[in-house]
MITI-652654 format. One record per residue: residue in three letters; x, y, z of N, C-alpha, C, CB in turn. Coordinates in Angstrom, 1 decimal. Glycine has a CB too. Example, Ala and Ser with C-alpha at 12.3 -4.5 7.8 and 13.67 -1.06 7.14 Angstrom:
{ALA, {13.2, -5.7, 7.8}, {12.3, -4.5, 7.8}, {13.2, -3.3, 7.8}, {11.3, -4.5, 9.0}}
{SER, {12.8, -2.2, 7.1}, {13.7, -1.1, 7.1}, {12.9, 0.0, 7.9}, {14.1, -0.6, 5.7}}
END
This chain:
{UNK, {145.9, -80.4, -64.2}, {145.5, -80.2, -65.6}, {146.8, -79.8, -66.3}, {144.4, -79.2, -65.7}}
{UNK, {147.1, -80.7, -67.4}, {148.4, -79.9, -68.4}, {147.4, -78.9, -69.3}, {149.6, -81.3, -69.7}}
{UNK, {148.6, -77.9, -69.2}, {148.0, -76.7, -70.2}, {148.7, -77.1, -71.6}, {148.4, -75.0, -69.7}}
{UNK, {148.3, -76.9, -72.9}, {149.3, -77.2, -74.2}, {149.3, -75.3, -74.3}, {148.5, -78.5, -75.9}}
{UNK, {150.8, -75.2, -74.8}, {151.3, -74.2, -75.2}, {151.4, -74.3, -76.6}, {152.3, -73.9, -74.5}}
{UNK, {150.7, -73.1, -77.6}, {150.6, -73.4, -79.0}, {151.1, -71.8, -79.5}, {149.0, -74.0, -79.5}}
{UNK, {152.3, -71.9, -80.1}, {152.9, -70.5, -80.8}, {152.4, -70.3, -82.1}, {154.5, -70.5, -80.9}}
{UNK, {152.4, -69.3, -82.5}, {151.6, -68.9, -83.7}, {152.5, -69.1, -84.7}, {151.1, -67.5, -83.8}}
{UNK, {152.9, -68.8, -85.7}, {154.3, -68.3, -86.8}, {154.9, -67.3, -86.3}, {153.9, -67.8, -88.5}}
{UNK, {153.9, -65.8, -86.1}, {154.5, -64.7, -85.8}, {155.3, -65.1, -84.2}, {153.3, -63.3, -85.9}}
{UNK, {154.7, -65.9, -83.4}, {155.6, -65.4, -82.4}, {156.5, -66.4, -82.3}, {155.0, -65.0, -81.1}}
{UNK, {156.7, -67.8, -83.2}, {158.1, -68.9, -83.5}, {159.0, -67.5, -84.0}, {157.9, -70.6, -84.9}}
{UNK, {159.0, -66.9, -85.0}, {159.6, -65.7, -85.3}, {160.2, -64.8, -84.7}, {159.1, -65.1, -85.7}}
{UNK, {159.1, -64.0, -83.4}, {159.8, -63.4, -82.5}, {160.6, -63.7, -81.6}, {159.3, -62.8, -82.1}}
{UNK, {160.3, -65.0, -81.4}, {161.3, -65.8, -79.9}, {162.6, -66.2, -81.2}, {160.1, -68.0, -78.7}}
{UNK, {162.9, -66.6, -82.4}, {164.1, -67.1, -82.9}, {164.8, -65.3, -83.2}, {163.6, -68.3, -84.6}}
{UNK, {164.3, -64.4, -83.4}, {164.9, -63.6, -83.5}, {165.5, -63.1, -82.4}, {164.5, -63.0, -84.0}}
{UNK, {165.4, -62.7, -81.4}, {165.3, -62.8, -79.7}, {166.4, -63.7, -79.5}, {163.8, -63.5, -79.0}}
{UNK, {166.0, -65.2, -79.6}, {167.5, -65.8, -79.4}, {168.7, -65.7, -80.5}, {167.4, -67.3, -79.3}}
{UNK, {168.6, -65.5, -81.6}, {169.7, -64.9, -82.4}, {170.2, -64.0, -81.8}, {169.4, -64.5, -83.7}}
{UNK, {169.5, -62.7, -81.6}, {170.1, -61.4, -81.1}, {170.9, -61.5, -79.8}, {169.0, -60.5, -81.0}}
{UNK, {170.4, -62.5, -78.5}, {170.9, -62.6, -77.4}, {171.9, -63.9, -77.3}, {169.9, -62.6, -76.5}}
{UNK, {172.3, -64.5, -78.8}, {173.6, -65.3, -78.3}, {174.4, -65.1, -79.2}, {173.6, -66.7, -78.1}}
{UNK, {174.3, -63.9, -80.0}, {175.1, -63.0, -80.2}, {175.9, -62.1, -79.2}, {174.6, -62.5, -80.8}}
{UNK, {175.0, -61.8, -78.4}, {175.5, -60.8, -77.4}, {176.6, -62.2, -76.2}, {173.7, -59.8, -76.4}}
{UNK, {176.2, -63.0, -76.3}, {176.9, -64.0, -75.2}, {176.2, -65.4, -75.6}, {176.7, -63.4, -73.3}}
{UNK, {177.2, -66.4, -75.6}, {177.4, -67.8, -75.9}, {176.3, -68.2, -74.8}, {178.9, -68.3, -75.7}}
{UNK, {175.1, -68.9, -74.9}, {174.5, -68.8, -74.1}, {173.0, -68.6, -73.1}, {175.1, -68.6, -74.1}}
{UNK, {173.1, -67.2, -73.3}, {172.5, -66.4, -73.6}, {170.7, -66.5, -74.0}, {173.3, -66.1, -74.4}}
{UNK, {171.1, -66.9, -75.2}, {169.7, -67.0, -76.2}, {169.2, -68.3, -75.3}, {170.1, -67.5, -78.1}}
{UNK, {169.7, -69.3, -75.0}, {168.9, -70.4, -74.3}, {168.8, -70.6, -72.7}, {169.2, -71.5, -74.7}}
{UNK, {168.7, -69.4, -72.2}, {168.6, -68.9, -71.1}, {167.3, -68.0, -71.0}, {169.7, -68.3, -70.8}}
{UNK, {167.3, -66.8, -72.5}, {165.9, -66.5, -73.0}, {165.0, -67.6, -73.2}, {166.0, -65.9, -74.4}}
{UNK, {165.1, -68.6, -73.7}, {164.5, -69.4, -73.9}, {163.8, -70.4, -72.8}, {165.1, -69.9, -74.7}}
{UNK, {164.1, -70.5, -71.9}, {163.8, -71.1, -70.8}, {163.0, -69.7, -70.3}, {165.2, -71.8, -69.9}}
{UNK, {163.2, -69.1, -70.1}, {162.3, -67.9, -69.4}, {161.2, -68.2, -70.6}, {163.1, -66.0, -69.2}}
{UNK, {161.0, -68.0, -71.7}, {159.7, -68.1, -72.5}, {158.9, -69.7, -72.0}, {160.1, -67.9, -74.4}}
{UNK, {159.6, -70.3, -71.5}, {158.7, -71.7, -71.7}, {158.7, -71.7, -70.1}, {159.5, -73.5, -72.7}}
{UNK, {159.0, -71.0, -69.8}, {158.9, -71.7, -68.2}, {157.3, -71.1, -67.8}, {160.5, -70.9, -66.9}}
{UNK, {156.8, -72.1, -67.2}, {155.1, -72.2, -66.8}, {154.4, -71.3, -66.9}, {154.7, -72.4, -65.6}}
{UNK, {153.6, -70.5, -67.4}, {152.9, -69.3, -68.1}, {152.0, -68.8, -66.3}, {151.5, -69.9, -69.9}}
{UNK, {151.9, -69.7, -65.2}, {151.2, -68.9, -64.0}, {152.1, -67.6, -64.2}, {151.2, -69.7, -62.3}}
{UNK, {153.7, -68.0, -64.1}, {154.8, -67.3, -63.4}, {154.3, -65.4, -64.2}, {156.9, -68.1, -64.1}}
{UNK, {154.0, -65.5, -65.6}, {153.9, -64.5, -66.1}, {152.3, -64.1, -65.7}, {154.4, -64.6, -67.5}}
{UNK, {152.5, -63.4, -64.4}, {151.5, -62.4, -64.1}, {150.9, -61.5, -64.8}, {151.8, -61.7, -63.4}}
{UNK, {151.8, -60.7, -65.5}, {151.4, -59.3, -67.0}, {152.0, -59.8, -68.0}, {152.2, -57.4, -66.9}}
{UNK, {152.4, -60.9, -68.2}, {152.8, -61.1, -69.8}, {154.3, -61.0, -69.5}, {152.2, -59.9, -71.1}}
{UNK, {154.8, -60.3, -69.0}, {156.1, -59.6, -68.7}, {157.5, -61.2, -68.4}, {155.8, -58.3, -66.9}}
{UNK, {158.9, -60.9, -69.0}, {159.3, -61.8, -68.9}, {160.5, -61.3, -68.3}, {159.2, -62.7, -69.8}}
{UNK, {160.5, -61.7, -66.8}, {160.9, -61.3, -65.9}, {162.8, -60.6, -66.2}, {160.6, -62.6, -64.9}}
{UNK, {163.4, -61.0, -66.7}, {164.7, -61.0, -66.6}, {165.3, -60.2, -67.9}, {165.2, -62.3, -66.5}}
{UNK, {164.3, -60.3, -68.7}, {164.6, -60.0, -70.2}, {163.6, -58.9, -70.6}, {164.4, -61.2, -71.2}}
{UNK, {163.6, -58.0, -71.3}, {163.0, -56.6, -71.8}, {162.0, -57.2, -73.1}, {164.3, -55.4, -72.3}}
{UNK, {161.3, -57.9, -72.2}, {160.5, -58.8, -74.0}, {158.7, -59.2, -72.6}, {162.2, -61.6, -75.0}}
{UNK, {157.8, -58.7, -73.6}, {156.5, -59.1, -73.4}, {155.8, -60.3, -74.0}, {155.8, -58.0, -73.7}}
{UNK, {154.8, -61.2, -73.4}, {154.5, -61.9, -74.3}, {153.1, -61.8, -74.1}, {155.0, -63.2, -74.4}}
{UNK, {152.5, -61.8, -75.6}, {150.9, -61.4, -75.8}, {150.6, -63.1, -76.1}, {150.3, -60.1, -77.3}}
{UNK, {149.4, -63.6, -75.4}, {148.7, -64.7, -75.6}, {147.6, -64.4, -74.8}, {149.3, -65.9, -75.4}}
{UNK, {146.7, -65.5, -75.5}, {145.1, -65.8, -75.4}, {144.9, -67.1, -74.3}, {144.4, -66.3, -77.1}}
{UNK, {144.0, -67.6, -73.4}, {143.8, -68.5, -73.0}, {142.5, -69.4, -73.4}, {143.9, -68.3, -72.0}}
{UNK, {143.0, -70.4, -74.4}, {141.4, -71.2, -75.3}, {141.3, -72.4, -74.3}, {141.5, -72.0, -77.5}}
{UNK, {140.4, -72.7, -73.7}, {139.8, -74.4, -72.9}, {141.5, -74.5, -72.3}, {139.2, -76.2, -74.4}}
{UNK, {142.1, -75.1, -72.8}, {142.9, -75.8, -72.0}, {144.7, -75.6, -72.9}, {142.0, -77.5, -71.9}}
{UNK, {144.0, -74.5, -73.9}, {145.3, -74.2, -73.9}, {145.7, -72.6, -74.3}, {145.9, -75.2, -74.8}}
{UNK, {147.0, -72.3, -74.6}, {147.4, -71.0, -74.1}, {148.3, -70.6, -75.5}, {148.2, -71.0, -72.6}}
{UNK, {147.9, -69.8, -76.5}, {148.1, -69.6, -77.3}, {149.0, -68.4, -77.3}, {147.2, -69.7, -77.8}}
{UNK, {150.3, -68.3, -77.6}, {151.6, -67.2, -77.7}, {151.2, -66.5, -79.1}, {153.2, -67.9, -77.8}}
{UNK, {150.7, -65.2, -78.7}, {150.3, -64.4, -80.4}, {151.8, -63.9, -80.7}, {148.8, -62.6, -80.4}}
{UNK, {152.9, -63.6, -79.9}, {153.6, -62.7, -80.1}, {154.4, -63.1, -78.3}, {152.7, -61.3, -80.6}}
{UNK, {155.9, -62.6, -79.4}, {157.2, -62.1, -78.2}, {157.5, -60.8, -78.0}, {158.7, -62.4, -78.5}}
{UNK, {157.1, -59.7, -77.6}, {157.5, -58.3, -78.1}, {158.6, -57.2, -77.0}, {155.9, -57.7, -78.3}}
{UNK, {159.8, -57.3, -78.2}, {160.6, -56.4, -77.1}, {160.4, -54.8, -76.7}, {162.0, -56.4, -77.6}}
{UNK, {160.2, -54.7, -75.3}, {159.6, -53.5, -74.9}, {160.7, -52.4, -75.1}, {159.0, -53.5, -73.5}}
{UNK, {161.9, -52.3, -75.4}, {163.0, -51.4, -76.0}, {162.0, -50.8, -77.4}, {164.7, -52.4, -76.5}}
{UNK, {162.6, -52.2, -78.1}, {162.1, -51.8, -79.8}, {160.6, -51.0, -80.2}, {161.8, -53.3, -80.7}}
{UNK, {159.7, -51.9, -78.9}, {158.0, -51.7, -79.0}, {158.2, -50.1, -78.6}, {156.9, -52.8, -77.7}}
{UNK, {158.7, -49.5, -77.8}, {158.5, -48.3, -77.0}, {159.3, -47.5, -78.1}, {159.1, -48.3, -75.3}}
{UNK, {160.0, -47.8, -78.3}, {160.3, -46.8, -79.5}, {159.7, -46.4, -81.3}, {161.6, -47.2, -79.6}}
{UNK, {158.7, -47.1, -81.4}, {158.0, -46.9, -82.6}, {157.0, -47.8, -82.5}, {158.9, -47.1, -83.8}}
{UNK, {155.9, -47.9, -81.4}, {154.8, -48.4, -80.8}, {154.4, -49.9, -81.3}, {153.7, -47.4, -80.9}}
{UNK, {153.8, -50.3, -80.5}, {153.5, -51.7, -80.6}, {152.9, -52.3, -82.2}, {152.3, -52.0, -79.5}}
{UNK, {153.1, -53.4, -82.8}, {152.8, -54.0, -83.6}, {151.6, -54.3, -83.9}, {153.4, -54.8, -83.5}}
END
């Protein structure tokens, strides 16, 4: 079965900010984030994205899997979740 992956506004937002911020830090970088957000949603057991300090909140509807949100657990932990 293909699953369709459908991002909200708020979280096209949080993943473009996310990669701005990390290819700033290194050429690169940001689409390396980016491959960890798209890579096959089983892999994310808790939401959690393995390599990077960023959570992702989604819903599972029939047959597809809706991304409400990217949320970095630095920023989140310091002035609580959104």
């Amino acid at each position: 079965m293909q699953v369709r992956i459908n991002y909200t506004d708020r979280s096209k937002e949080d993943v473009e900010a996310a990669f701005r911020w990390y290819e700033m830090q290194r050429g690169g970088l940001g689409s390396e984030f980016l491959d960890c957000v798209e890579y096959p949603m089983p892999t994310f057991v808790v939401g959690v994205i393995g390599r990077f300090p960023f959570s992702i909140s989604y819903t599972i509807e029939g047959e597809e899997i809706v991304i409400h949100s990217i949320l970095d657990n630095q920023e989140e932990s310091e002035k609580g979740f959104r």
